[in-house]
C-alpha positions in Angstrom: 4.0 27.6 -0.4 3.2 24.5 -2.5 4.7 21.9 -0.1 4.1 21.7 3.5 3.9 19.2 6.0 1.1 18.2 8.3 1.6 16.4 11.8 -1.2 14.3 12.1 -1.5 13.0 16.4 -2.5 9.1 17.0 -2.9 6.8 19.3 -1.6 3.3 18.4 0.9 1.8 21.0 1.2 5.0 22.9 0.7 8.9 22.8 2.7 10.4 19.9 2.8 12.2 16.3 3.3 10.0 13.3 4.7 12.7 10.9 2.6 13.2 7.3 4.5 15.0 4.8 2.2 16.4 2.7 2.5 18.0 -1.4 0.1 20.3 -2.9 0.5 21.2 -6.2 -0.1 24.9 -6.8 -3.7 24.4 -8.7 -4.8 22.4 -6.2 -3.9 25.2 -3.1 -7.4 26.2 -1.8 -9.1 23.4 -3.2 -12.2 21.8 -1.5 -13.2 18.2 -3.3 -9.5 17.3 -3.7 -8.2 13.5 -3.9 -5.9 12.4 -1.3 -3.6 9.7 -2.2 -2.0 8.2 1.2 1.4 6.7 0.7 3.3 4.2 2.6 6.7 4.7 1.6 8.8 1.5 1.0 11.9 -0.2 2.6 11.1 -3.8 3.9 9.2 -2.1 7.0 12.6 -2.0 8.5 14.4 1.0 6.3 14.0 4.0 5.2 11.6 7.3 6.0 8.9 9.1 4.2 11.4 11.8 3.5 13.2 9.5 1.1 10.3 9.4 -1.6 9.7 13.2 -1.6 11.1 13.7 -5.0 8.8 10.8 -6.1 5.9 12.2 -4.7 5.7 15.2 -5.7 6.4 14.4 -9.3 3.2 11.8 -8.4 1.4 14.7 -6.9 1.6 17.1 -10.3 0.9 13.9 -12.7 -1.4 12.8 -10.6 -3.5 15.6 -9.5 -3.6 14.5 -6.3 -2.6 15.5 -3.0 0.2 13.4 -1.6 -0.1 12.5 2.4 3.3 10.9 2.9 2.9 9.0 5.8 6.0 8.4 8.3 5.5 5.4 9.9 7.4 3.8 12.7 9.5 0.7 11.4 10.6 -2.2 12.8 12.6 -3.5 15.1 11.7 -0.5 17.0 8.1 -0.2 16.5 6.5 -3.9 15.4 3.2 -5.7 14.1 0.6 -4.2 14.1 1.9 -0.9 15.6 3.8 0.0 12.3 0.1 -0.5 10.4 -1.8 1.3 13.1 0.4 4.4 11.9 -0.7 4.4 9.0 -4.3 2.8 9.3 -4.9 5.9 11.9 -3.7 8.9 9.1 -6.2 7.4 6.7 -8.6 7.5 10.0 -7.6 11.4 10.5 -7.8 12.4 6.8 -11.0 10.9 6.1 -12.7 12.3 9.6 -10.7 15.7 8.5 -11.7 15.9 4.5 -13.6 19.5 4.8 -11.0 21.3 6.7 -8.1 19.6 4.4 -9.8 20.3 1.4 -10.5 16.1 1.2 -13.4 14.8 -1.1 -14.0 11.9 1.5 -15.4 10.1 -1.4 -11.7 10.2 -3.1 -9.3 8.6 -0.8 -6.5 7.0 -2.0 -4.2 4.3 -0.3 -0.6 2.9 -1.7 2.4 2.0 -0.8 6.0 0.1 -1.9 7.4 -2.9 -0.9 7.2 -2.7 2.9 5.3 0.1 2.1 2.7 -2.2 0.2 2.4 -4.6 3.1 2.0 -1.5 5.6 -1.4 -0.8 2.9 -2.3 -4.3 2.9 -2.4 -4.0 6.3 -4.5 -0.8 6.5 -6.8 -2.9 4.0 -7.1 -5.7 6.7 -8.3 -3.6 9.1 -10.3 -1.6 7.5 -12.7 -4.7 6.5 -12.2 -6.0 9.6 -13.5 -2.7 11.7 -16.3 -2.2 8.2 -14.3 1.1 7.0 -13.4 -0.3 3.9 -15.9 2.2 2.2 -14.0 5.0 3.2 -11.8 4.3 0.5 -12.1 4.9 -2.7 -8.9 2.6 -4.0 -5.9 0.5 -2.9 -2.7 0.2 -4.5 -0.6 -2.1 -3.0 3.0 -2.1 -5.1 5.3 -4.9 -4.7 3.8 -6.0 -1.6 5.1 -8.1 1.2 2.0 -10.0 1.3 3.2 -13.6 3.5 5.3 -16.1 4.4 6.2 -17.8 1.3 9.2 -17.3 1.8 9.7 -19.6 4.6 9.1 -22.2 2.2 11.1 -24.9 0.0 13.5 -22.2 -1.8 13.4 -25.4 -5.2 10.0 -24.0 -6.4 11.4 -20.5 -6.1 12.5 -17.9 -8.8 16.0 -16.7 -8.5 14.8 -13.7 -6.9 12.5 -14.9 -4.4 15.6 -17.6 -3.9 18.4 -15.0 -3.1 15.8 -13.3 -0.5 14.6 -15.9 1.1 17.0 -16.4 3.8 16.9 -12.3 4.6 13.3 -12.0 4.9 12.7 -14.8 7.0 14.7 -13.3 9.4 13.0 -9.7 8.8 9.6 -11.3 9.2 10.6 -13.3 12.5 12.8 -11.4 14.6 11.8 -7.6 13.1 8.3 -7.4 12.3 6.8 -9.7 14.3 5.9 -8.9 18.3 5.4 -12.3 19.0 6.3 -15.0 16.3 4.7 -17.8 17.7 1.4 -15.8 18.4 1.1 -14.1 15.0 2.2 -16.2 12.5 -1.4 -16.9 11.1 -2.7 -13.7 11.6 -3.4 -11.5 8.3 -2.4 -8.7 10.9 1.4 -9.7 10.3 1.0 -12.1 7.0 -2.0 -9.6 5.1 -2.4 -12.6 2.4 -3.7 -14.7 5.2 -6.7 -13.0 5.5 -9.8 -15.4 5.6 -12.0 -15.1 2.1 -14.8 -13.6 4.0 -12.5 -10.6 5.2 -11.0 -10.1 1.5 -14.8 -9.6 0.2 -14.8 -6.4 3.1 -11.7 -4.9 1.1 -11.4 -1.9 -0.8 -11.5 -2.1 -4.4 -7.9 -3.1 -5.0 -4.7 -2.8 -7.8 -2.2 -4.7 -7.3 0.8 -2.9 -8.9 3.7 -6.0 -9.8 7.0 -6.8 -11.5 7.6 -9.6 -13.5 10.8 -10.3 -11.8 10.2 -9.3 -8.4 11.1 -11.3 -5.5 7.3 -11.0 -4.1 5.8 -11.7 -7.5 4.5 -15.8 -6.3 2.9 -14.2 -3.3 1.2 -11.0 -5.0 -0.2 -13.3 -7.9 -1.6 -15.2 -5.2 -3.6 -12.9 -3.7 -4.4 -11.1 -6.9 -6.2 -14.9 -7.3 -7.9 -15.0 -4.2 -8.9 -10.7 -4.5 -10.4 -11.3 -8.0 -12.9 -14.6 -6.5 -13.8 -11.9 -4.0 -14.8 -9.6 -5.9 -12.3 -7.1 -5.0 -9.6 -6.8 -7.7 -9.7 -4.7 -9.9 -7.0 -5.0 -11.8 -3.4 -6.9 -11.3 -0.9 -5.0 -13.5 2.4 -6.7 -14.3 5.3 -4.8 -15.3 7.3 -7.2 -18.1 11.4 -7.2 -17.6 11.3 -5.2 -14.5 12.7 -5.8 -11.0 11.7 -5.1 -7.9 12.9 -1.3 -7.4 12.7 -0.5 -10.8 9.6 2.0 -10.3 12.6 4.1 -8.7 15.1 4.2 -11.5 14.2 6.4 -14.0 17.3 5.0 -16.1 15.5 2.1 -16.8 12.6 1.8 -19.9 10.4 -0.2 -17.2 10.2 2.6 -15.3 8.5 4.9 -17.5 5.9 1.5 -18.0 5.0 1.4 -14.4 4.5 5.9 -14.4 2.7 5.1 -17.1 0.4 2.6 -15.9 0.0 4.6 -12.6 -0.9 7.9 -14.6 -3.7 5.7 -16.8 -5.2 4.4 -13.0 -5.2 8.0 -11.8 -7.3 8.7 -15.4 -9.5 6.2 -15.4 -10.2 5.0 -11.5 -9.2 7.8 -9.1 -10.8 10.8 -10.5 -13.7 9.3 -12.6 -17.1 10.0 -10.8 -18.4 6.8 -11.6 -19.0 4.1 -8.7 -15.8 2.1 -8.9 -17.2 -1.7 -8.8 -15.5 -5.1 -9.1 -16.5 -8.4 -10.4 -17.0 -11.7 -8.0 -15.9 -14.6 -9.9 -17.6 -17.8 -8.8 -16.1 -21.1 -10.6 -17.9 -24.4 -11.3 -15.4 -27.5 -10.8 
């Protein structure tokens, strides 16, 4: 069978199964050093289900050579910060504990995600460095993250996208996400681009994955800014003339771009043997 799904039993919040649908391509069946590439599928962290992205991920997981762990996280308002992170956050926990009997090179673990999808990785990144398990993976690809709360502020400096969604997502962020507004606010466990510079040096080697007209594109380049002084970035790719969804439109030129760039990361970062290393950037003013 060359796709099957995998339950995978946590403990965040509760006692329950956060369901991992996961796609084997047929040459990879029986493998024992495959990558895993963990996914965090997108839809503001309010929408959606890791059934939606199937198609997507198993065209990822041929192209790819990987093997796609789709990870089902609970969404919000139902399930809020950081319980919707800890979903995910734990399967990355499982897979990497569970690499022999999954058929897992531990050493080529994979995290990404979409959208809400990108902040549920950026997430996973935070605590990661801040429990120092950042080295069990290999790379992060955070797409079109929700990264903070920029856009709680003056909507004049905005671009017409960020503009039209700033209203929306300030009400996402406050009364869906969040447990406790008041209380977690400044934490990088709800707002991921609030991490403090020491905790970004403890995060995996990063790509941030952007569009040029995206309505998280000021908050991304941001923390592209602060990753790269860190030494974390690796790189921060920026698709020209797309939107936001366009990585899911396969009507639209941009979205062969993106594949494309995606394809060239799985080439040249996620299945070279080489030690993947960024560069700290220290300015003198």
């Amino acid at each position: 069978k060359q796709w099957y799904q995998r339950r995978v039993a946590i403990t965040a919040g509760g006692n329950f199964d956060v369901p991992v649908e996961v796609y084997t391509p047929k040459d990879l069946q029986g493998g024992t050093k495959n990558c895993a590439y963990i996914y965090a599928h997108g839809g503001g962290a309010i929408a959606m289900a890791a059934s939606d992205f199937d198609a997507l991920l198993k065209h990822y997981a041929v192209e790819f050579k990987v093997v796609v762990y789709n990870v089902d996280y609970r969404i919000a308002p139902e399930t809020r910060c950081p319980n919707n992170v800890k979903d995910f956050y734990e399967a990355v926990k499982y897979i990497s504990k569970n690499g022999e009997s999954l058929g897992v090179d531990p050493a080529k673990i994979v995290i990404a995600g979409d959208s809400g999808g990108g902040y549920i990785c950026l997430g996973t990144m935070v605590m990661l460095a801040e429990n120092d398990e950042s080295h069990l993976v290999k790379l992060a690809i955070p797409g079109v993250p929700m990264v903070d709360d920029y856009c709680f502020s003056d909507t004049q400096a905005m671009t017409k996208e960020e503009r039209n969604n700033a209203a929306s997502f300030r009400k996402i962020w406050k009364y869906c996400i969040a447990a406790d507004w008041e209380e977690q606010k400044t934490s990088p466990h709800l707002f991921p681009g609030k991490a403090s510079d020491k905790l970004l040096e403890k995060f995996p080697p990063t790509i941030i994955m952007e569009c040029e007209f995206d309505q998280y594109i000021t908050e991304a380049t941001r923390l592209a800014g602060r990753l790269r002084r860190a030494g974390r970035l690796l790189e921060f790719v920026v698709i020209p003339g797309a939107g936001h969804a366009s990585s899911l439109t396969p009507s639209l030129k941009s979205n062969q771009v993106f594949f494309d760039a995606l394809k060239t990361i799985a080439r040249e970062y996620i299945h070279t043997q080489e030690l993947i290393v960024a560069v700290k950037y220290e300015f003198n003013t």
